[in-house]
Backbone as a printed PyTorch tensor [residue, N CA C, xyz], in Angstrom:
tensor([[[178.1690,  13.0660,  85.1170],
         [178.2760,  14.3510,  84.4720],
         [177.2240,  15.2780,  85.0780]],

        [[177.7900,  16.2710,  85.4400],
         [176.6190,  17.3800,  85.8490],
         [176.7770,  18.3550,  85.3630]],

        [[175.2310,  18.7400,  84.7550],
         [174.8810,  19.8060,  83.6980],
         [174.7320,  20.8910,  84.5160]],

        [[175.4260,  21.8360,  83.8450],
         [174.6210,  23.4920,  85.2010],
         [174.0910,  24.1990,  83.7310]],

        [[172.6420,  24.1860,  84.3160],
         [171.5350,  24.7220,  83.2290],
         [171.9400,  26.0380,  82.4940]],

        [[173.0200,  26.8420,  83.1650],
         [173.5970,  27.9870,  82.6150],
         [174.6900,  28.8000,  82.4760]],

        [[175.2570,  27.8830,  81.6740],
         [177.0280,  27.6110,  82.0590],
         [177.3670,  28.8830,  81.1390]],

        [[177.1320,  29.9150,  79.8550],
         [177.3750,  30.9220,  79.7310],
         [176.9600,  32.4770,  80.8390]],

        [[175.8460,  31.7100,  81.0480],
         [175.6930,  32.6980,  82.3300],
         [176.5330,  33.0210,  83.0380]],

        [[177.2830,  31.9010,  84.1920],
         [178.1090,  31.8650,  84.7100],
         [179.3420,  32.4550,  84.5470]],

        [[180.0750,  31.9670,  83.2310],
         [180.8370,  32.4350,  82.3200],
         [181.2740,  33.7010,  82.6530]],

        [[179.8970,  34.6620,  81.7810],
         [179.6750,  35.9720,  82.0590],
         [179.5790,  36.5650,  83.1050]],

        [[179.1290,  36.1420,  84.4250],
         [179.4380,  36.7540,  85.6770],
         [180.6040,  36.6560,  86.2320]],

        [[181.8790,  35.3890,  85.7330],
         [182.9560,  35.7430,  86.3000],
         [183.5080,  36.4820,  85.4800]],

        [[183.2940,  36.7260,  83.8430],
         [184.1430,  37.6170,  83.0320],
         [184.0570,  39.3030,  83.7670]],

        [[182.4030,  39.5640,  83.9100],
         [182.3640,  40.4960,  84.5790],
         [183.0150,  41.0640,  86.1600]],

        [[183.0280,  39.8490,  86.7820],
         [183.7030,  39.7860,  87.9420],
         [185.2280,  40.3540,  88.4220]],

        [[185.9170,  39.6110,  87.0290],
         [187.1360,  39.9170,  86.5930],
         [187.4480,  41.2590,  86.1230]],

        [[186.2090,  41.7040,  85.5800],
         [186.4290,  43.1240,  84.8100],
         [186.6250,  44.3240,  86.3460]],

        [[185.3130,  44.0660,  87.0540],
         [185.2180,  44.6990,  88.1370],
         [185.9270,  44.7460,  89.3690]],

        [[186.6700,  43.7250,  89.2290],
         [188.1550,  43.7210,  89.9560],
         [189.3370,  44.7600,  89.2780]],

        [[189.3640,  44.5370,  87.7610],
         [190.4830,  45.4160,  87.3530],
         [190.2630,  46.5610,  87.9130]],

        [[188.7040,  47.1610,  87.1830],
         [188.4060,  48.3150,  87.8070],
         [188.9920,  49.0160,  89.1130]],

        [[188.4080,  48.1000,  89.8420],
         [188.6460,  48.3630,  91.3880],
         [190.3620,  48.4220,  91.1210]],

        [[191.1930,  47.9920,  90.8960],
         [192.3010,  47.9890,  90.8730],
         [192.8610,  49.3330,  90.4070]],

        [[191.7450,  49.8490,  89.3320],
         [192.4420,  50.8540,  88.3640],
         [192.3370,  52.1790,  89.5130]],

        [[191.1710,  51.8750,  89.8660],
         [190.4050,  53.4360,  90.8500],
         [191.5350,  53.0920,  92.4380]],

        [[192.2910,  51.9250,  92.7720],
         [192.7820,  52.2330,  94.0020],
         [194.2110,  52.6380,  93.2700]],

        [[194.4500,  52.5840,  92.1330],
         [196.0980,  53.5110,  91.8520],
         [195.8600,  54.8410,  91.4670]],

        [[194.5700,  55.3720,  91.3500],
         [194.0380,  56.6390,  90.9720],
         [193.9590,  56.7240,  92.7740]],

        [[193.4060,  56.4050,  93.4300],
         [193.6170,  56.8530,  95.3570],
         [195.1070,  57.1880,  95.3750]],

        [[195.7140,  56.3020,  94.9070],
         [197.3420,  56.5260,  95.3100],
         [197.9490,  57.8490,  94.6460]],

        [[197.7120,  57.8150,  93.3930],
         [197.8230,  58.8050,  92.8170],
         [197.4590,  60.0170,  93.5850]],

        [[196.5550,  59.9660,  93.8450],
         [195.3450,  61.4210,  94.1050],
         [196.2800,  61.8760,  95.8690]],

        [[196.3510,  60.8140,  96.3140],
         [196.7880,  61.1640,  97.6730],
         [198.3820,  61.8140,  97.7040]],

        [[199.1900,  61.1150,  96.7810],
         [200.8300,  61.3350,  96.0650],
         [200.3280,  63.1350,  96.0440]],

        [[199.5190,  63.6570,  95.0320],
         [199.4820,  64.7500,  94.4900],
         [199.3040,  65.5090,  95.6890]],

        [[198.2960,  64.8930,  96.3610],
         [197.5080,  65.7820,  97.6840],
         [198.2500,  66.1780,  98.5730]],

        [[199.7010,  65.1600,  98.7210],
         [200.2990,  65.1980,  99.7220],
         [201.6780,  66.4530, 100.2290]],

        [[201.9590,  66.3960,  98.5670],
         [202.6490,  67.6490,  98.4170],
         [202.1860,  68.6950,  98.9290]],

        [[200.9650,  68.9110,  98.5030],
         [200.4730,  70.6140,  98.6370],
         [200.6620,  70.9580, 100.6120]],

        [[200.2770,  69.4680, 101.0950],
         [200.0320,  69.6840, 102.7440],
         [201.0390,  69.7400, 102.8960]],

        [[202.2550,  69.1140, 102.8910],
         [203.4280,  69.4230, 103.1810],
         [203.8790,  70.9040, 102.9700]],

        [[203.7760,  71.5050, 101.7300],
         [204.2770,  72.4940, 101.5770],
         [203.3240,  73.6650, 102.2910]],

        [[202.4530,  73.4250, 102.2910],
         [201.6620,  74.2410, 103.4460],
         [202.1330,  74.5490, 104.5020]],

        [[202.2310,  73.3890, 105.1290],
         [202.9800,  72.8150, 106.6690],
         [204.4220,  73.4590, 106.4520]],

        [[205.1820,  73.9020, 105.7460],
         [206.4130,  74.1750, 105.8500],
         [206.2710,  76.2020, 105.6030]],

        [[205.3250,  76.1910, 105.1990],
         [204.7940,  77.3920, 104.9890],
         [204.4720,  78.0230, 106.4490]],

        [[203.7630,  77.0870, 106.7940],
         [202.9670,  77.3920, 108.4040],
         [204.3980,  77.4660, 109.5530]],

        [[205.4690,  76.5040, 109.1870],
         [205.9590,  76.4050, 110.1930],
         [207.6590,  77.4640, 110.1910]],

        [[207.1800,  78.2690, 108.6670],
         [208.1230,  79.3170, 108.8910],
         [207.5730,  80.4180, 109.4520]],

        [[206.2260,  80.4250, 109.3760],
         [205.6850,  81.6580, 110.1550],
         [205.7550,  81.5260, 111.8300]],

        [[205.9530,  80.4740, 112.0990],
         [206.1390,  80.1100, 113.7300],
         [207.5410,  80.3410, 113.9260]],

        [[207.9880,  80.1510, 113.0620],
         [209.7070,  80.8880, 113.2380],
         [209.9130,  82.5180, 113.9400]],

        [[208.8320,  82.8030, 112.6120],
         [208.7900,  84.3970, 112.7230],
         [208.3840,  84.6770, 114.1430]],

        [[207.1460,  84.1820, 114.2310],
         [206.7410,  84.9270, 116.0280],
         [207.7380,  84.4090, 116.5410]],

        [[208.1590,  83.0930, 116.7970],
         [209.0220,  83.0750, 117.9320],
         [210.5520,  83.9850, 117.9650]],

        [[210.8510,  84.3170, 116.7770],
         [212.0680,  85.1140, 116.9280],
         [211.3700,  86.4400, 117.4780]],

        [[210.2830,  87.0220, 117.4680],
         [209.9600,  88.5360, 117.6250],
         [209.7990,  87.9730, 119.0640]],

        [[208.9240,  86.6580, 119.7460],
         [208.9300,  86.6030, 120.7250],
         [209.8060,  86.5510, 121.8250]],

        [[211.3090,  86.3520, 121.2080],
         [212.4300,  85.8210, 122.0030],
         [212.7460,  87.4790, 122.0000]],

        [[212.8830,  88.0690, 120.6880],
         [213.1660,  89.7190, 120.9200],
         [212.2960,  90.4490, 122.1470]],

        [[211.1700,  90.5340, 121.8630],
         [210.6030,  90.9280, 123.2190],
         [211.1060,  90.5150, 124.5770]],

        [[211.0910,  89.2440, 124.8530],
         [211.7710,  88.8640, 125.9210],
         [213.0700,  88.8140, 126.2190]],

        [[213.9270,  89.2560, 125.2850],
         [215.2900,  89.6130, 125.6370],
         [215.0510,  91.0890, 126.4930]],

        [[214.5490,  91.4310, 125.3900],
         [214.3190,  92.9310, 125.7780],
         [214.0200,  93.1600, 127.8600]],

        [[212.8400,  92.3730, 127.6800],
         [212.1570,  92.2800, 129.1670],
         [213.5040,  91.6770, 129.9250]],

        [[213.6540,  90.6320, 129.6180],
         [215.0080,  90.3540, 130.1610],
         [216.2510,  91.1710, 130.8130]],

        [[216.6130,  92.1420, 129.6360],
         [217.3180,  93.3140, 130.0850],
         [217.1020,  94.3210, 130.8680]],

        [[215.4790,  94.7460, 130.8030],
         [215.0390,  95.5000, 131.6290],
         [215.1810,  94.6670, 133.0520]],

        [[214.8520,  93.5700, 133.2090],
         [214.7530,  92.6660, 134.6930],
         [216.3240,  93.0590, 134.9040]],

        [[217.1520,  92.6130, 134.8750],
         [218.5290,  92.8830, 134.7620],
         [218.8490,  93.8440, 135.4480]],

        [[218.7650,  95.4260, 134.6680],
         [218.9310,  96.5610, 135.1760],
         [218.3090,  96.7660, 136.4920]],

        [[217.0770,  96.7670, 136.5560],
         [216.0060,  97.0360, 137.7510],
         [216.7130,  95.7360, 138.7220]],

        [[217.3480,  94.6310, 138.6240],
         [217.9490,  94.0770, 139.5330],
         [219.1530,  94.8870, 139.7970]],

        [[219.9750,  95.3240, 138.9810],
         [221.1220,  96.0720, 139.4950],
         [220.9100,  97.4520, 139.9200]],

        [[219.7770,  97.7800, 139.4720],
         [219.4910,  98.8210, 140.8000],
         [218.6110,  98.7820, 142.2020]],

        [[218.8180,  97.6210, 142.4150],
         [218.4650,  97.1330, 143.4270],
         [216.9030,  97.2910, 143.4370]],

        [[216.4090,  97.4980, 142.0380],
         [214.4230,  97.9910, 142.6050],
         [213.7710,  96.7520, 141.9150]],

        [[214.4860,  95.2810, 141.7050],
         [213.9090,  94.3070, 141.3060],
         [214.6170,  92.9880, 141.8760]],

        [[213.9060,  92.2770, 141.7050],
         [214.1050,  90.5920, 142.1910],
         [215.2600,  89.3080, 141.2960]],

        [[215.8130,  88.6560, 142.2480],
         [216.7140,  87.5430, 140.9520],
         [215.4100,  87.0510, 140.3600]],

        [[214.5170,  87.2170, 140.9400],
         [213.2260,  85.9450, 140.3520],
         [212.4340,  86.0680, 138.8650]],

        [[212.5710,  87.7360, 139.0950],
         [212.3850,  88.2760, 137.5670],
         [213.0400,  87.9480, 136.6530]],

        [[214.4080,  87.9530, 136.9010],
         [215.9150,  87.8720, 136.0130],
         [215.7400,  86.7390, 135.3300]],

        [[215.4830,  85.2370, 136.7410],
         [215.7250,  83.9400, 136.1920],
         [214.2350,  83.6880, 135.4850]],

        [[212.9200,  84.0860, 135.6600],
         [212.3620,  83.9260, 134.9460],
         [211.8200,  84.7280, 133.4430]],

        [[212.5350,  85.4290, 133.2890],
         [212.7520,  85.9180, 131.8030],
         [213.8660,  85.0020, 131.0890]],

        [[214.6670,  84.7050, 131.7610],
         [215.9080,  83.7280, 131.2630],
         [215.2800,  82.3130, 130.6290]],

        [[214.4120,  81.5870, 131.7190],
         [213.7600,  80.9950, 131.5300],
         [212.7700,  80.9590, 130.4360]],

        [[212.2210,  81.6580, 130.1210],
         [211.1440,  81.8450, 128.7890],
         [212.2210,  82.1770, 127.9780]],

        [[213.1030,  82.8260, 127.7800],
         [214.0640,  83.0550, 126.7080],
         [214.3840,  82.3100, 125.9760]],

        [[215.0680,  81.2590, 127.0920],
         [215.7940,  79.6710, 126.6490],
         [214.6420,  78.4400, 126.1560]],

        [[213.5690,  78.7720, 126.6580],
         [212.2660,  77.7470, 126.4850],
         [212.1450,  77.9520, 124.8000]],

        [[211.8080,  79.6210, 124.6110],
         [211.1760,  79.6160, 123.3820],
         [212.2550,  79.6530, 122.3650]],

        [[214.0570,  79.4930, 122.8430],
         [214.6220,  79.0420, 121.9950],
         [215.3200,  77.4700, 121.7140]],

        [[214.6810,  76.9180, 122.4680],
         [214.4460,  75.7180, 122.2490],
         [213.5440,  75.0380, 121.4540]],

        [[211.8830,  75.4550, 121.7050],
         [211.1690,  75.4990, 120.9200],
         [211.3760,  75.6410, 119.2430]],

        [[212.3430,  76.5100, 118.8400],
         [212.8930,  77.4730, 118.1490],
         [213.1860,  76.4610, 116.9260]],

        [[214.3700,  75.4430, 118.4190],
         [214.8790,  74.5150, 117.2750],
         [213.9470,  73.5170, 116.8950]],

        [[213.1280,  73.0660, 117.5790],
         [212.3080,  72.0350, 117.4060],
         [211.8650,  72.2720, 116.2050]],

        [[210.9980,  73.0480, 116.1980],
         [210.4040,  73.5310, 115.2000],
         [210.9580,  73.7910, 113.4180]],

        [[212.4560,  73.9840, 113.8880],
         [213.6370,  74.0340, 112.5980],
         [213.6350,  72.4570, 112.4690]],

        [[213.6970,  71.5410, 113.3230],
         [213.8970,  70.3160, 113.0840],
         [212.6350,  69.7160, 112.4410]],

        [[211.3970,  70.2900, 112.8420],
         [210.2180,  69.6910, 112.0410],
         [210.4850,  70.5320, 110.4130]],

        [[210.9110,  71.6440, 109.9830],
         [211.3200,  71.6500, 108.9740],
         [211.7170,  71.0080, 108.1050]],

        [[213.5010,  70.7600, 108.8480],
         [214.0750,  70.0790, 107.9630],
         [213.4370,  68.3190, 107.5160]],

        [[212.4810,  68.2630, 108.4810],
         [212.0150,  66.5010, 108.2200],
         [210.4390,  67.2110, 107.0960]],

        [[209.9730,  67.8880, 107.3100],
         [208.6380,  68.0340, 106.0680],
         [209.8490,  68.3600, 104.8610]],

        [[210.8690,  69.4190, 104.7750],
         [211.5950,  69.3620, 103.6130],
         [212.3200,  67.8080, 102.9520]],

        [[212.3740,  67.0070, 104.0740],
         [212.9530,  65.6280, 103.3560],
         [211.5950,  64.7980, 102.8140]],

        [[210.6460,  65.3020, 103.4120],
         [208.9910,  64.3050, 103.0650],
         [208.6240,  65.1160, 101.8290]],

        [[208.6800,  66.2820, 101.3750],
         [208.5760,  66.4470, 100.2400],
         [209.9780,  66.5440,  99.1420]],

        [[211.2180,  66.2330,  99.6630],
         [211.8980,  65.7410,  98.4380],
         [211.7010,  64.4020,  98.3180]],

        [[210.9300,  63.5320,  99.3500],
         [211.2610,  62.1100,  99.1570],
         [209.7800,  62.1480,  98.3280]],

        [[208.6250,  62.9450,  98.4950],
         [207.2360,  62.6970,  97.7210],
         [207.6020,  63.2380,  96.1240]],

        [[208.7210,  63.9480,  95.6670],
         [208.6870,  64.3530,  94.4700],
         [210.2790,  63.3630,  93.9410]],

        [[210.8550,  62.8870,  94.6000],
         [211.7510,  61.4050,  93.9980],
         [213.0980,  62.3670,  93.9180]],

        [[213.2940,  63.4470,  94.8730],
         [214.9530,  63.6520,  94.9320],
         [215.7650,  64.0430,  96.1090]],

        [[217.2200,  64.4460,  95.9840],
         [217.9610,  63.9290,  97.1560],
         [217.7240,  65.0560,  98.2760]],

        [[217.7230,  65.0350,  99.3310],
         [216.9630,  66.1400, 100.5320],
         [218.0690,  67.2360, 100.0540]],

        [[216.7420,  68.5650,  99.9010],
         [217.8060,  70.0060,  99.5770],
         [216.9860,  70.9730, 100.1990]],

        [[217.2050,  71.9190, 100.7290],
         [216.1880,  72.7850, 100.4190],
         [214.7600,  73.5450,  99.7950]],

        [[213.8010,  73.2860, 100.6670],
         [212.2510,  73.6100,  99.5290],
         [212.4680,  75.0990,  99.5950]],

        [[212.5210,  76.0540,  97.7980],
         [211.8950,  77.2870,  98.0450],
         [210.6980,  77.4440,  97.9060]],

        [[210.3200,  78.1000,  99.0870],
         [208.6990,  78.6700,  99.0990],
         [208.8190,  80.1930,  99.3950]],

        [[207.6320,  80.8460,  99.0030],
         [207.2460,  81.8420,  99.7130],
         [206.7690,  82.3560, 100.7880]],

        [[206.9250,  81.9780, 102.1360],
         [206.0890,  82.0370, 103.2120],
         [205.5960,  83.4240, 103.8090]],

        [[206.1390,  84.0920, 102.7890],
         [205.2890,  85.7800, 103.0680],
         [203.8860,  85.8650, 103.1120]],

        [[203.3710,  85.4420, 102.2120],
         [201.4400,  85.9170, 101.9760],
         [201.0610,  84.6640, 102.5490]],

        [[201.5200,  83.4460, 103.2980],
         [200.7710,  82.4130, 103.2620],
         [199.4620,  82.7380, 104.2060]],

        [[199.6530,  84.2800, 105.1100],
         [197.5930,  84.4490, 106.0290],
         [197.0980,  84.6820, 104.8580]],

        [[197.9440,  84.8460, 103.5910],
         [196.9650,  85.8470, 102.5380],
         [196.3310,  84.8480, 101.6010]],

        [[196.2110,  83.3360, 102.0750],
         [195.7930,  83.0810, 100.9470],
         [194.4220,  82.9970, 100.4770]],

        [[194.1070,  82.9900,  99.4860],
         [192.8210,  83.1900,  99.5010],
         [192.5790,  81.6680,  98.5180]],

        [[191.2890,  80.9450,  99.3890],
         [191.2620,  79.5060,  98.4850],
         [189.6670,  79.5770,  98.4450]],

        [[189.1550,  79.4920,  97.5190],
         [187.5100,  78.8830,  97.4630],
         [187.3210,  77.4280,  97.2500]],

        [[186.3500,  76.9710,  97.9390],
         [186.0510,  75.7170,  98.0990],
         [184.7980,  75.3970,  96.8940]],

        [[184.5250,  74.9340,  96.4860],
         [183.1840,  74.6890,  95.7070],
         [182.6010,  73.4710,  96.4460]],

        [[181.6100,  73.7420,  97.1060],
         [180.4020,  72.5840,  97.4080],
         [179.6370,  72.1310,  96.9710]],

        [[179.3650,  70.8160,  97.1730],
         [178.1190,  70.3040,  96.9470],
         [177.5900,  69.4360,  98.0560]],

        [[176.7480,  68.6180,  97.5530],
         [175.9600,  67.7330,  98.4520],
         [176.8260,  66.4540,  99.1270]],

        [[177.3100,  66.0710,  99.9980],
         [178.2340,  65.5800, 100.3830],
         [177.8910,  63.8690,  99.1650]],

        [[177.2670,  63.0340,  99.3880],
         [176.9070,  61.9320,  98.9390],
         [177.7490,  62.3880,  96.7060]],

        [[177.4710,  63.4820,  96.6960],
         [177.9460,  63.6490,  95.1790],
         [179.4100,  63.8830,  94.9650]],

        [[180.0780,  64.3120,  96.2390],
         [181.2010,  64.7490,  96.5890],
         [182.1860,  63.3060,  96.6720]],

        [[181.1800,  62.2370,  97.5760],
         [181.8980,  61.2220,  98.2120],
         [182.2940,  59.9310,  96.7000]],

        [[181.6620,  60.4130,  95.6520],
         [180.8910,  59.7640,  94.4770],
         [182.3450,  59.8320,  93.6180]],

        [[183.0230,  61.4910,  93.8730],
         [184.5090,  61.6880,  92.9770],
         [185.8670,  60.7470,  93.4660]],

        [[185.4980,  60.4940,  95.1480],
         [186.5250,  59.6450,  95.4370],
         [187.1350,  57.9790,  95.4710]],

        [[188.3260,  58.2250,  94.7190],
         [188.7480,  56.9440,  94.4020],
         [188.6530,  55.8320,  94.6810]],

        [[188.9580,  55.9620,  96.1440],
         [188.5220,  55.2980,  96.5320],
         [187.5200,  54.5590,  97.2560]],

        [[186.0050,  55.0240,  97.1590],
         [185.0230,  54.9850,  97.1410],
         [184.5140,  54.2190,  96.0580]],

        [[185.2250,  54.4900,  94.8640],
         [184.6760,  54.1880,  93.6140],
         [185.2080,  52.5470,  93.6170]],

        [[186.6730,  52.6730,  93.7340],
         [187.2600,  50.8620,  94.1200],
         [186.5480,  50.4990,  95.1610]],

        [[185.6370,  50.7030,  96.2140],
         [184.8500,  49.8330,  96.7890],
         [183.6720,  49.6490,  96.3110]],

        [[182.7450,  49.9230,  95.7040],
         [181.6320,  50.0530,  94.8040],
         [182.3510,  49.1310,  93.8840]],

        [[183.1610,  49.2390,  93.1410],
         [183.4950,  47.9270,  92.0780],
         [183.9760,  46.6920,  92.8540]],

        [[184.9370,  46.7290,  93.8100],
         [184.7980,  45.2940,  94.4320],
         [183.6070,  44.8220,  95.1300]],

        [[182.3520,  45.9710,  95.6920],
         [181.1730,  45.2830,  96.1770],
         [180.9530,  44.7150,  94.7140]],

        [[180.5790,  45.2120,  93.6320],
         [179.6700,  44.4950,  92.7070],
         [180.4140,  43.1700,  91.9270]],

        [[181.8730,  43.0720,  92.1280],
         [182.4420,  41.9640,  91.9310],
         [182.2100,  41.1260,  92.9230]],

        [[182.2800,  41.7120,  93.9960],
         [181.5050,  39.7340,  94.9650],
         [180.3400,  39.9030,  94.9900]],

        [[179.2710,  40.7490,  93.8310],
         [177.7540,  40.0120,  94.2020],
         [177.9050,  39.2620,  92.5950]],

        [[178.8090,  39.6950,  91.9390],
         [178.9300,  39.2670,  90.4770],
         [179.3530,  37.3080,  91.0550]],

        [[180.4200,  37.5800,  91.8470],
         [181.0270,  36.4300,  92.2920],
         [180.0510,  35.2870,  93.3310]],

        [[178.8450,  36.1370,  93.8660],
         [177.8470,  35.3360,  94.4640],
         [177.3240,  34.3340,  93.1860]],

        [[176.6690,  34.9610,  92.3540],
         [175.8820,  34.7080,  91.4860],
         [176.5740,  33.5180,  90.5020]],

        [[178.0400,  33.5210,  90.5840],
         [178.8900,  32.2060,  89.7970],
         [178.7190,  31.4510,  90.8200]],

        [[178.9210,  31.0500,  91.9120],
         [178.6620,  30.1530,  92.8840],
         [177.5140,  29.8720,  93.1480]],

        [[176.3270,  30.6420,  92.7710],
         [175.1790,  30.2610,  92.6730],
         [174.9080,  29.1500,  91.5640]],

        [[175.3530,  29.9900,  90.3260],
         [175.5510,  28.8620,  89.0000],
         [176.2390,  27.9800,  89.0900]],

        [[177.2350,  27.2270,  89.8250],
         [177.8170,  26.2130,  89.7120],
         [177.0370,  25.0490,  90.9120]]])
């Protein structure tokens, strides 16, 4: 028979052990959580951002039609080059290619935020008018007090102190 001089001790460091695991458990579905919530807003940002790239590139393709036409004419009056012609054509077709790409990264952030809010891919309405306008304040602090709110920071701090909790039962046994 072997006596361990402090078998409630023990006890108590794995009860605690156990506790500080839930913990840790509780603070990494609060990460999940926190990131779920977080994730929306970037998305919809990003879909925000990437209708305004719509915008220049349609004014940009307008301009260059434009230039385009002018190359054109000044070729048919003989006071310009094919080289002008084909390279306005060229940027034309580039930045409407681009054009689509860019519609295609749409439609995939619009399926990442119907799939982050649990429904079938439709259309996101946003406003992408004021999005230079937005105005966001940050509140700071000291980074170490900052790092202190995150979740998951906090689930590693409880699983460190569950394996020194968990040293200390293996010590007792």
């Amino acid at each position: 028979v072997v006596w361990t001089p402090d078998l409630f001790r023990a006890l108590r460091n794995a009860r605690d052990a156990a506790q500080q695991r839930y913990l840790a458990a509780v603070e990494k579905r609060n990460y999940f959580v926190t990131r779920l919530v977080a994730e929306i807003p970037e998305n919809y940002y990003r879909l925000m951002a990437l209708d305004k790239r719509i915008e220049n590139l349609d004014k940009t393709i307008e301009l260059q039609e434009q230039s385009l036409k002018i190359a054109k004419q000044k070729f048919d009056a003989g006071k310009g080059t094919g080289l002008a012609v084909q390279r306005f054509q060229a940027e034309v077709r580039k930045n409407q290619s681009e054009k689509l790409i860019v519609k295609q990264d749409i439609v995939e952030v619009e399926n990442r935020i119907n799939f982050l809010v649990n429904r079938f891919p439709e259309p996101v309405e946003r406003m992408s008018a004021g999005f230079f306008d937005l105005n966001i304040r940050l509140s700071v602090g000291v980074p170490s007090q900052l790092l202190q709110n995150r979740p998951d920071i906090r689930q590693a701090e409880r699983e460190l102190e569950a394996a020194g909790l968990d040293v200390k039962v293996a010590r007792a046994r």
